[in-house]
C-alpha positions as CSV (number, residue, x, y, z in Angstrom):
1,X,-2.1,-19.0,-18.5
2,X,1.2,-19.6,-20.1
3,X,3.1,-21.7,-17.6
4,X,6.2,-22.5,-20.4
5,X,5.6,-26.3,-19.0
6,X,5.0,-28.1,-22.6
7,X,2.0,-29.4,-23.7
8,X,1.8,-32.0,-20.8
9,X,2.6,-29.0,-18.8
10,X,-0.3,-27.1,-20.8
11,X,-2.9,-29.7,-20.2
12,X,-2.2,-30.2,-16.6
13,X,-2.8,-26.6,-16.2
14,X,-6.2,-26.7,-17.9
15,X,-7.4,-29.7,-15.9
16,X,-6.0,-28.1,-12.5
17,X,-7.7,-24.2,-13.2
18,X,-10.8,-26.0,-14.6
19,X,-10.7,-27.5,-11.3
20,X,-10.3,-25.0,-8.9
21,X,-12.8,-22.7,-10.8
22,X,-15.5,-25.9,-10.1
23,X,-14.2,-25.9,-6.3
24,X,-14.5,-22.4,-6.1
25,X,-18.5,-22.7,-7.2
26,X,-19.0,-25.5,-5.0
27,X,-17.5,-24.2,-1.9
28,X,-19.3,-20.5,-2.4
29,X,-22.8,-22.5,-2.9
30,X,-22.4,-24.5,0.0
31,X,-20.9,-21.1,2.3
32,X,-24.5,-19.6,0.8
33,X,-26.2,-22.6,1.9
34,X,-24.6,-22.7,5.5
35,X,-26.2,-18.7,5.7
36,X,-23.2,-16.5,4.4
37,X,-24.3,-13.4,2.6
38,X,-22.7,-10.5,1.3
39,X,-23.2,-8.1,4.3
40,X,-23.7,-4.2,3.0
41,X,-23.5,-2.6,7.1
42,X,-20.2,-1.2,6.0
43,X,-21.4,1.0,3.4
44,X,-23.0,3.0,6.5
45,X,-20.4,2.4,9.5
46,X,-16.7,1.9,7.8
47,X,-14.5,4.9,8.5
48,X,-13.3,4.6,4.9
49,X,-16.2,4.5,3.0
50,X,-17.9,8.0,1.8
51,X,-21.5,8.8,3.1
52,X,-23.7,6.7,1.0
53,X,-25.8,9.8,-0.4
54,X,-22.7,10.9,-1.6
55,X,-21.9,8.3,-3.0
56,X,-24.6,7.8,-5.1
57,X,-25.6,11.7,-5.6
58,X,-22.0,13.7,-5.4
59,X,-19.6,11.2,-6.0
60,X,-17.2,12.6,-8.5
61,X,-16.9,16.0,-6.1
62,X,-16.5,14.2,-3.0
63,X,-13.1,11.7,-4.8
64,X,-11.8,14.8,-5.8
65,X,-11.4,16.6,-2.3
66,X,-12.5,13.4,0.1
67,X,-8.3,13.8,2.4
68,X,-8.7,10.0,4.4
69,X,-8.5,7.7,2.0
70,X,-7.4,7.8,-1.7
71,X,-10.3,7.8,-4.5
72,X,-10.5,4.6,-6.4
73,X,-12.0,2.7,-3.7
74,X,-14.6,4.1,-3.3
75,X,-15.3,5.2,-7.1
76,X,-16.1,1.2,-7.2
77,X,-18.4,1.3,-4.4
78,X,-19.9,4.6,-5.8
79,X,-20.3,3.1,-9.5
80,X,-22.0,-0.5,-8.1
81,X,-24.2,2.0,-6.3
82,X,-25.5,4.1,-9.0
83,X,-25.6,1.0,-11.3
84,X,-27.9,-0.4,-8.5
85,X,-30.0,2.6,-8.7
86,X,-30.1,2.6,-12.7
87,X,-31.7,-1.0,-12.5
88,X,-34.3,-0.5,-10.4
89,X,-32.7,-2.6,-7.8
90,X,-32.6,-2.7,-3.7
91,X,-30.4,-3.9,-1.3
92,X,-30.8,-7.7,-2.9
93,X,-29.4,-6.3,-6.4
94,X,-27.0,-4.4,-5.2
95,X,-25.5,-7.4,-2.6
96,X,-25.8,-9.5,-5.9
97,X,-23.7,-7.0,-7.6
98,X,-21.1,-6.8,-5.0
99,X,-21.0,-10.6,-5.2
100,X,-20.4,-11.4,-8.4
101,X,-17.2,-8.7,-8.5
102,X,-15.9,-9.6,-5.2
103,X,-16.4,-13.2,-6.5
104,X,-14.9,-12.5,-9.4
105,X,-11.7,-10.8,-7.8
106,X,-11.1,-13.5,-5.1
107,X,-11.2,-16.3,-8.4
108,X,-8.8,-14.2,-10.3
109,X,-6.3,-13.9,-6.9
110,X,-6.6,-18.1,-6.8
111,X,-5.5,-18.7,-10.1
112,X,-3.4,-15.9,-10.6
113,X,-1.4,-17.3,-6.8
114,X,-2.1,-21.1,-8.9
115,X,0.1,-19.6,-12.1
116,X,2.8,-17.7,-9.7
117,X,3.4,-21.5,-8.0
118,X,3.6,-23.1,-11.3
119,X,6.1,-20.7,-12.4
120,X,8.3,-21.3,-9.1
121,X,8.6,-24.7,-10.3
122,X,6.0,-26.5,-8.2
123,X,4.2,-29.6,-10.1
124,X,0.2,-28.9,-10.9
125,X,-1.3,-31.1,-8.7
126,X,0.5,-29.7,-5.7
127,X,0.3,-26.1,-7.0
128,X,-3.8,-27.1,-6.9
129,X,-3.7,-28.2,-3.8
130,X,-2.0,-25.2,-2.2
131,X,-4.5,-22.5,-4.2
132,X,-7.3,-24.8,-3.4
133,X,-6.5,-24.7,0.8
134,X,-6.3,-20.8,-0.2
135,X,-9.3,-20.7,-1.8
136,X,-11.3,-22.1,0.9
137,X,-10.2,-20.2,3.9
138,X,-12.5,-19.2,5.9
139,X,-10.5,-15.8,5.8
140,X,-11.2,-15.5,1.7
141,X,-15.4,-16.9,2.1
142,X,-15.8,-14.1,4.8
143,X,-13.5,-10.9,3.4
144,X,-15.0,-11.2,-0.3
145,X,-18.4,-11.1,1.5
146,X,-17.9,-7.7,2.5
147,X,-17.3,-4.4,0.7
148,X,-13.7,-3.8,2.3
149,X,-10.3,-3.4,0.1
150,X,-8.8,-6.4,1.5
151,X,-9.9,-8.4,-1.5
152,X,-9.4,-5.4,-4.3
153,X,-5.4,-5.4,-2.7
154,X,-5.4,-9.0,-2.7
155,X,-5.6,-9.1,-6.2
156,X,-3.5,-6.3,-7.3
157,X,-0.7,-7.5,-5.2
158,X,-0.5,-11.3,-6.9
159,X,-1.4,-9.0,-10.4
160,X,1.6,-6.9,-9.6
161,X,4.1,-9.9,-8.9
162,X,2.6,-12.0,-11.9
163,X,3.4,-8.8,-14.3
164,X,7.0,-8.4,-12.6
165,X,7.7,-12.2,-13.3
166,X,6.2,-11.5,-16.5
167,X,9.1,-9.0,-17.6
168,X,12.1,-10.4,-16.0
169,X,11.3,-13.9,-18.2
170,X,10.6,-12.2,-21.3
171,X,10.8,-8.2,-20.9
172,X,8.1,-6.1,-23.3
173,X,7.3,-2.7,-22.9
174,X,3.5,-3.1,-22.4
175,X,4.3,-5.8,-19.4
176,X,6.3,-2.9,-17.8
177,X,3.4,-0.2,-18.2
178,X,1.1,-2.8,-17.0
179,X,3.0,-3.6,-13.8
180,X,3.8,0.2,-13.1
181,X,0.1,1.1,-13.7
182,X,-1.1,-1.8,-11.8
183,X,1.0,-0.5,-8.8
184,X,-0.5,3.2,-9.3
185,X,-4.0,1.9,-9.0
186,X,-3.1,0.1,-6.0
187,X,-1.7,3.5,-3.9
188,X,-5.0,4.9,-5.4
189,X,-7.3,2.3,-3.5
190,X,-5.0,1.2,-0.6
191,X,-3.2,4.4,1.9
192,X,-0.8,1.5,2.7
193,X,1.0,2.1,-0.1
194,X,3.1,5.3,-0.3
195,X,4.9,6.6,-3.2
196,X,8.0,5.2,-1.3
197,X,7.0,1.9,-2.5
198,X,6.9,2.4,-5.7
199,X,10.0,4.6,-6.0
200,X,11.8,1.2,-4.5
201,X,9.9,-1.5,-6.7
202,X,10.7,0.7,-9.6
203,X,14.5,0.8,-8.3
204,X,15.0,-2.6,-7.9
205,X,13.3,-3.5,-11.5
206,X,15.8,-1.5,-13.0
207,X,18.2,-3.1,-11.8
208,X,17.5,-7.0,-12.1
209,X,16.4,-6.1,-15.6
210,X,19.5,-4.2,-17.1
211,X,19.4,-4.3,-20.5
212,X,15.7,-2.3,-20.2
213,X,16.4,0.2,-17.4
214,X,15.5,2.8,-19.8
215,X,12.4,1.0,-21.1
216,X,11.8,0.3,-17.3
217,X,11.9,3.9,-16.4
218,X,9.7,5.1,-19.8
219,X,7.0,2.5,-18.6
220,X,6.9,3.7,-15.1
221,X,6.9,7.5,-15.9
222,X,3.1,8.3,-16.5
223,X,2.2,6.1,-13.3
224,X,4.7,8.1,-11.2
225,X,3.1,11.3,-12.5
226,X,-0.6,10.1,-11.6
227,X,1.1,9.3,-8.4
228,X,2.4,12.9,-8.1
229,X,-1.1,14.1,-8.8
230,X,-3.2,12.3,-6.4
231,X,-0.1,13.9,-3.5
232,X,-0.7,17.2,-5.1
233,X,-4.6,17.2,-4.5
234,X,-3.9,16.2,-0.9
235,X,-1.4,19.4,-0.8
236,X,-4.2,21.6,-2.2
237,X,-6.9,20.4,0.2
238,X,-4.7,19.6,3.7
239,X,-1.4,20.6,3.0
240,X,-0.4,17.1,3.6
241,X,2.0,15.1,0.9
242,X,0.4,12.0,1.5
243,X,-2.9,10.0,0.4
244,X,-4.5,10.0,3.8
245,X,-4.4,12.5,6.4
246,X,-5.0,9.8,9.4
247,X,-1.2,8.7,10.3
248,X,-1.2,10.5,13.3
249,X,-4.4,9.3,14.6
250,X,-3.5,6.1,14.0
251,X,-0.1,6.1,15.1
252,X,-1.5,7.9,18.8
253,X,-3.0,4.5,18.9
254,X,0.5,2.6,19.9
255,X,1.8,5.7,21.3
256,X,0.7,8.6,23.3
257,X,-3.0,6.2,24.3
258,X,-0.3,3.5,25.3
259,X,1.2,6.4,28.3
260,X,-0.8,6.4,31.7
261,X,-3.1,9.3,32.4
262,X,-0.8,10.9,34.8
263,X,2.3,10.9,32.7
264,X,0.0,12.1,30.0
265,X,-1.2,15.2,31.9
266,X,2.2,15.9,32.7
267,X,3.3,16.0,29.3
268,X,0.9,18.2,28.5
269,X,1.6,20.7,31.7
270,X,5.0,21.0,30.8
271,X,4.0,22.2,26.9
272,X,5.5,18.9,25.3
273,X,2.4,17.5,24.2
274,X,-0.9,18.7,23.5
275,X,-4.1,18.9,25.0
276,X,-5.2,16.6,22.5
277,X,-2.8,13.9,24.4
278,X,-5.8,13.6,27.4
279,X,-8.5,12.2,24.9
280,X,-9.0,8.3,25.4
281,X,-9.8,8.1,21.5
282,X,-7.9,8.3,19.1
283,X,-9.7,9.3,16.0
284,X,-11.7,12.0,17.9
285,X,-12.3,15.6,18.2
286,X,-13.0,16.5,21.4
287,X,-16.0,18.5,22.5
288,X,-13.8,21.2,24.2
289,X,-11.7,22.0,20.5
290,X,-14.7,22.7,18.0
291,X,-14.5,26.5,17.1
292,X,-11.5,27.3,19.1
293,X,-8.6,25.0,18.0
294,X,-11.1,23.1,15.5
295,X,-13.1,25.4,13.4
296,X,-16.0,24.6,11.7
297,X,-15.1,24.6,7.7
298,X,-17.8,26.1,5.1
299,X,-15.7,25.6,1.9
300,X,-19.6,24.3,0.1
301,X,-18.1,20.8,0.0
302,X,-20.3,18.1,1.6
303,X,-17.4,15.9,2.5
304,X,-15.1,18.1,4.2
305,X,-18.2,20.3,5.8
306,X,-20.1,17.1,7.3
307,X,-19.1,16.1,10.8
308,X,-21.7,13.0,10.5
309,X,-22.5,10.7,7.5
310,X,-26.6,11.1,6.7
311,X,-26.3,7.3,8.8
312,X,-25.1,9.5,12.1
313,X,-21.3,7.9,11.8
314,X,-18.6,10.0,12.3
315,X,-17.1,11.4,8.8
316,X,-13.6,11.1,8.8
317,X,-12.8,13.0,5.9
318,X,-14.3,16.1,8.0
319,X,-11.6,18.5,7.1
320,X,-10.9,19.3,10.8
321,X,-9.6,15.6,11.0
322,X,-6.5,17.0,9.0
323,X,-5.2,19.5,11.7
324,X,-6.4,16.7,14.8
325,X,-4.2,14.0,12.9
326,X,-0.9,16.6,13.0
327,X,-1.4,17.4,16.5
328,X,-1.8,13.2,17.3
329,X,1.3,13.0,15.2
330,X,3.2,15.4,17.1
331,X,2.2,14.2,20.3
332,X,3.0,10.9,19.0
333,X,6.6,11.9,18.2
334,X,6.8,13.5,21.5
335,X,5.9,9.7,23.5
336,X,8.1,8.1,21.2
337,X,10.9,10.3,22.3
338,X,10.5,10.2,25.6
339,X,9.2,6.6,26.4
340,X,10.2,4.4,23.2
341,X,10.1,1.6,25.0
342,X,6.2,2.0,25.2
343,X,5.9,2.1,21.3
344,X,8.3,-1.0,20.8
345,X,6.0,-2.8,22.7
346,X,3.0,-1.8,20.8
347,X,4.9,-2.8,17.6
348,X,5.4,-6.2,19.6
349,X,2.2,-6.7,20.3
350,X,1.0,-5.7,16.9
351,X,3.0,-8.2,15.1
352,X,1.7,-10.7,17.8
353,X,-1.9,-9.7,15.9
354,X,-0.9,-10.3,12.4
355,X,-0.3,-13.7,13.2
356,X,-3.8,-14.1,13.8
357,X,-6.4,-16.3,11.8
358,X,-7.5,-13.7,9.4
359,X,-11.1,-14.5,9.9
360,X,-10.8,-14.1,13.6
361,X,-12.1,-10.2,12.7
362,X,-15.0,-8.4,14.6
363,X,-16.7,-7.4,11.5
364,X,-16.9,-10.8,9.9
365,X,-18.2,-12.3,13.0
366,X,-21.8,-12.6,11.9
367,X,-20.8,-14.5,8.8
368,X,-18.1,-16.5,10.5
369,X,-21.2,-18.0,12.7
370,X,-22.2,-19.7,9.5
371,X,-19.2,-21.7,9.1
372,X,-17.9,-21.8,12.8
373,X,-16.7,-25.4,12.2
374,X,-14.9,-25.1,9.1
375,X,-13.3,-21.4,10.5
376,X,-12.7,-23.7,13.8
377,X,-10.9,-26.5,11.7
378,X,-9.0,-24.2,9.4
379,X,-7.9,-22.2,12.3
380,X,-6.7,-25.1,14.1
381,X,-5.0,-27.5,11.6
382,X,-3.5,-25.1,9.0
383,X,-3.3,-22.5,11.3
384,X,-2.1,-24.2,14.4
385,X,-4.1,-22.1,17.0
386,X,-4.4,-23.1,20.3
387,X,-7.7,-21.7,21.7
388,X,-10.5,-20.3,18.6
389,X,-12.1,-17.3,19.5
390,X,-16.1,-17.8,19.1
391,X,-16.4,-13.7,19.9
392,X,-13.5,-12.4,17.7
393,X,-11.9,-8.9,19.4
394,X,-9.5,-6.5,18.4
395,X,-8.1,-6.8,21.9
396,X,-5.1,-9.8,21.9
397,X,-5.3,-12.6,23.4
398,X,-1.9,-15.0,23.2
399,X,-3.6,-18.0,23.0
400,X,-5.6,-17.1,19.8
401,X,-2.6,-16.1,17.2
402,X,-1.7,-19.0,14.4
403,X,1.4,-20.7,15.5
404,X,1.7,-22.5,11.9
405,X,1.4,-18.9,10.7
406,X,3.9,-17.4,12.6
407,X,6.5,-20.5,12.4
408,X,5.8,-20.2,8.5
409,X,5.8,-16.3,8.1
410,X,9.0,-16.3,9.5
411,X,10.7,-19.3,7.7
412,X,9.7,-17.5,4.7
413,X,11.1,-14.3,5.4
414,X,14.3,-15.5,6.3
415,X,14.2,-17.6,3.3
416,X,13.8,-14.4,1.1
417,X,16.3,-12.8,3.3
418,X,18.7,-15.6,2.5
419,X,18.0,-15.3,-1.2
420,X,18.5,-11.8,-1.2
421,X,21.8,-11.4,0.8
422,X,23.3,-14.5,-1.5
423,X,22.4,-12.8,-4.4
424,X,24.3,-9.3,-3.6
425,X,27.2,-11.5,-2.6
426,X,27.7,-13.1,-6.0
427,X,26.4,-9.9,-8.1
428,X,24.6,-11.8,-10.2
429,X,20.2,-13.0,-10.2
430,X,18.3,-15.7,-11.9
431,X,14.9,-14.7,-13.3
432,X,13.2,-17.1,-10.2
433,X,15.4,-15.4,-7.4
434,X,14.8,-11.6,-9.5
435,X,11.0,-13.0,-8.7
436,X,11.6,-13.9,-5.2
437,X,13.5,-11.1,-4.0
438,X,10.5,-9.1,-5.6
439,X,8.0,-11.0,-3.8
440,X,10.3,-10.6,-0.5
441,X,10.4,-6.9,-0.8
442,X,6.1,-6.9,-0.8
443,X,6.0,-8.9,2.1
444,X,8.4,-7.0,4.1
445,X,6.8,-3.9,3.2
446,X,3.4,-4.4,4.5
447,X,4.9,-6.1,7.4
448,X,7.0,-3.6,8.5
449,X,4.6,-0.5,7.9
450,X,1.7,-2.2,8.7
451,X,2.6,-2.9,12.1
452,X,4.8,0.4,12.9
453,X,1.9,2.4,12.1
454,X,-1.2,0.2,13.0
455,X,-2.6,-1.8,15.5
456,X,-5.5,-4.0,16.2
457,X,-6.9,-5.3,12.8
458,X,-3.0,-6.2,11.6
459,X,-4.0,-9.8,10.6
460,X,-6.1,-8.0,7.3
461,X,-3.0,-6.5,6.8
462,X,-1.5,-10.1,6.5
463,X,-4.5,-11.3,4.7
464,X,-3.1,-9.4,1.2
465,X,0.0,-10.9,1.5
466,X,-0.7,-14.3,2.5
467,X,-0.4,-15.8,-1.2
468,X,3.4,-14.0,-1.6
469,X,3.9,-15.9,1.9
470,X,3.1,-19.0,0.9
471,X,5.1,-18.8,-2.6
472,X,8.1,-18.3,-0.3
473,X,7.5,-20.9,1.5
474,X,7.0,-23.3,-1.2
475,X,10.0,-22.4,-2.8
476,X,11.9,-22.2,0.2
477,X,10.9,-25.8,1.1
478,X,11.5,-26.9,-2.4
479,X,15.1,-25.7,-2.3
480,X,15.7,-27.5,1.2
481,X,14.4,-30.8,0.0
482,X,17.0,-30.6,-3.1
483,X,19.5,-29.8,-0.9
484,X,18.8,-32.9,1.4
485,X,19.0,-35.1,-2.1
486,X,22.7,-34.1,-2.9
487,X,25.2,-37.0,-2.3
């Protein structure tokens, strides 16, 4: 972890990571002790997780056509699961497995976020301190005991800034391929990110790094075609350029769901909207639309035939989903047009969400229990929230979101704003403010979309991002207090 701090510097840095690897073994032995366990229920209930026969018996198939969510995810989960199977093991082994890569991952996102701060200029006992108050948030403990993405896009985020700091201070082509392939893999785990993303990220490298724009575009070429590839699949099986064919279901969430009944109905009389618009659910296909508007697919695929998982949860990679999502989408458009105001306050009241604890999640609750007075303590002193939540709900309550978050959320994104905006004025970019500015353009990025398109778990949205927060922060702090020291 080359910090370019001379050998001082160099042994700091061995002492401090030597350190937070020793706090992060402490602090997961004592969460064990106080009862947290990796928790497998979401192998059978999560809505982006494949059935778990198919996972372990027809998993290559069901990646290749699966429409909801793109492949890589759940190629890990399908690989710890045969692997499992090949040693014999149950439900212990395979929990055990999980563990020790999710374990793994989280470690790697401390000291990754622990080299980032060193290279923003920030001393090693304080960059320490800051990964080490990251490290043992509640939020980390519970989301790397559970087989979600959050931690997989954790890491690949801080991976994908570390490799972009990595070629602005001292550009080689294999940094460039690195951080281009890094950011492939990450649209083929997370539906978050769109090839839009990329196309920007790859955009703005070119142009803070001018003397390697064509090296810049060379490294990023076979990523953007693998990226073209994954799109083309999802054209061949839905039709749909995009990884995921649930944007309208989700998106009926803060929209047409948001309209009263009656307004609702008359939408619908008049032909704007359709009959879809009068279902209370969102991801649904109601009773009255299977073989009339819905038909029942027999294309010999398991994942796109199934309407139920073998564990009797809906399968939302049922193929029917695909034409059920553009109807929700088009009825979305339709309440957007006519009552915008409706989705601008859904978009309020999402962000209101991602200013939440992190931990305060339904589906950690079980394992939150274990450490309620750390998760309360946390949530209360680094978070600053008024009232903690012992029954975490998607539902929002006021009193419940971080107001340290929020206050520090929003410092730091005017503080990458300001670096950003001061930067076009003079034309010109150090290699820290390149860096920043990068960082900036992540955070807004799952901020903005996030929230536009998705309400009700937005603080795990926020989650992936916190570390990028908190280096603007840092630095945005550190550049105040050297402006309070000038004469």
């Amino acid at each position: 972890m080359n910090t370019h701090h001379g050998p001082r510097g160099a042994t700091a840095d061995r002492w401090a990571v030597g350190g937070l690897v020793a706090l992060y073994l402490v602090s997961r032995i004592a969460a064990y002790l106080a009862g947290v366990r990796f928790d497998l229920s979401p192998l059978a209930t999560s809505w982006q997780i494949l059935d778990p026969v198919l996972l372990r018996h027809d998993l290559l198939t069901s990646l290749r056509y699966m429409p909801g969510q793109p492949p890589l995810y759940n190629l890990l989960l399908g690989g710890v699961l045969k692997l499992s199977a090949a040693l014999g093991g149950g439900d212990f082994l395979t929990a055990a497995l999980f563990r020790v890569i999710f374990a793994l991952m989280a470690c790697a996102s401390v000291l990754l976020t622990y080299a980032l701060l060193r290279r923003i200029g920030t001393r090693p006992v304080g960059a320490a301190v800051v990964a080490g108050l990251f490290m043992c948030s509640p939020a980390l403990m519970l989301y790397e005991s559970l087989p979600y993405y959050t931690v997989i896009v954790l890491l690949l985020l801080v991976a994908i800034v570390w490799l972009f700091d990595a070629c602005r201070r001292d550009f080689r082509p294999r940094y460039a391929f690195a951080l281009f392939s890094a950011m492939a893999v990450l649209i083929y785990t997370r539906a978050l990110f769109q090839i839009e993303w990329f196309a920007v990220l790859v955009g703005y490298s070119a142009l803070v790094l001018p003397g390697h724009r064509r090296a810049v575009l060379v490294a990023a070429a076979l990523p953007f075609v693998l990226i073209l590839a994954l799109y083309a699949k999802n054209v061949a099986v839905i039709g749909e350029f995009s990884t995921s064919d649930w944007l309208g279901m989700s998106l009926a969430k803060l929209t047409t769901l948001e309209l009263n009944h009656s307004e609702r109905e008359r939408l619908v009389a008049s032909g704007r909207m359709t009959p879809l618009a009068l279902d209370d659910k969102a991801f649904d296909i109601p009773q009255a639309y299977e073989d009339t508007v819905v038909k029942r697919p027999h294309t010999g695929i398991a994942v796109l035939d199934h309407r139920l998982k073998t564990t009797g949860h809906v399968n939302f990679n049922y193929l029917p989903y695909a034409r059920i999502s553009s109807m929700a989408r088009h009825d979305a458009l339709v309440a957007i047009r006519t009552h915008p105001g409706v989705y601008l306050h859904s978009i309020g009241v999402a962000w209101l969400m991602f200013w939440r604890p992190a931990s305060d999640y339904p589906f950690l609750k079980a394992n939150r229990e274990a450490i309620q007075p750390w998760a309360w303590l946390y949530g209360k002193v680094i978070g600053g929230q008024p009232v903690y939540p012992d029954n975490p709900r998607f539902e929002l309550k006021p009193a419940t979101i971080g107001v340290f978050i929020a206050i520090v959320y929003i410092a730091a994104v005017l503080f990458g704003l300001g670096v950003l905006l001061r930067c076009a004025w003079r034309r010109r970019v150090s290699n820290l403010d390149a860096t920043l500015i990068f960082i900036w353009l992540n955070v807004m990025y799952v901020s903005v979309i996030g929230n536009m398109f998705e309400i009700d778990e937005n603080q795990r949205f926020r989650f992936a991002i916190n570390p990028l927060i908190i280096l603007l922060a840092i630095a945005g702090t550190r550049r105040a207090l050297a402006w309070l020291r000038r004469p």
